[in-house]
C-alpha positions, 0 to 999 in steps of 0.5 A: 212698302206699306204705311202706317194707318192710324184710326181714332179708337173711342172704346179704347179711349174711355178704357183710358180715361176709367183707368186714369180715374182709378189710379189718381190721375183725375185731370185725364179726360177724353178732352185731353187724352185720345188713344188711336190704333195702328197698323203696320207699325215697325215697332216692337212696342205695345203703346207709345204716347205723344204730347203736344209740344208747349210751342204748339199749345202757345201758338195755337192756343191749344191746352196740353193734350196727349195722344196714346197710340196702341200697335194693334200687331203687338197689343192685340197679342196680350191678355186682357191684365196686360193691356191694362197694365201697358195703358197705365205704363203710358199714362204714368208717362203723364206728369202731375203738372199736366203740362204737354210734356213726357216724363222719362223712365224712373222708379215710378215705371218700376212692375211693383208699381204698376202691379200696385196700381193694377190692383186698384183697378181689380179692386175697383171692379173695372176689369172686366169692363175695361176687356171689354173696351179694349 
């Protein structure tokens, strides 16, 4: 059985961090937030993202940090308005206090919403940079 690889994307990683901006979330940087690439994933998500644990941050004096993980299998298949959808899909998982932790499913998730927060991006004439990147 062939195991999962996982690769630091920096490309992808400034994508987020333009897309964070746009839409309001200004305490996502490239300090906090990274995004990796995987192969081999079972999965038939595009993207998952992870939080540290607030144990981990005490106990290792870390501040809240978030990891995005794009499965290349599954994201390299949609067009460029869909992956930057499906990045801020994820980044919406991001509370507002920062903290390390997720927030679940809500109305926030819902298409109108994040058709809305697409059209900043189109309206802040990011995407074709953003394609670029991703």
């Amino acid at each position: 059985m062939a195991r999962l690889k996982l690769t630091y994307d920096p490309s992808a990683t400034k994508a987020v961090e333009l897309v964070a901006k746009t839409i309001g979330l200004d305490k996502v940087s490239e300090n906090n937030v990274r995004v990796v690439r995987s192969r081999r994933a079972r999965t038939r998500a595009y993207a998952r993202i992870y939080g540290l644990p607030r144990p981990f941050q005490v106990g290792f004096n870390l501040p809240p940090l978030y990891v995005i993980e794009l499965v290349e299998e599954n994201f390299s298949r949609l067009d460029c308005t869909g992956k930057i959808k499906v990045l801020i899909h994820e980044l919406l998982h991001i509370p507002s206090t920062f903290s390390g932790s997720l927030r679940p499913h809500n109305n926030l998730f819902r298409s109108w919403n994040i058709r809305r927060l697409y059209n900043r991006v189109v309206e802040a004439g990011l995407v074709e940079e953003l394609c670029s990147l991703l």
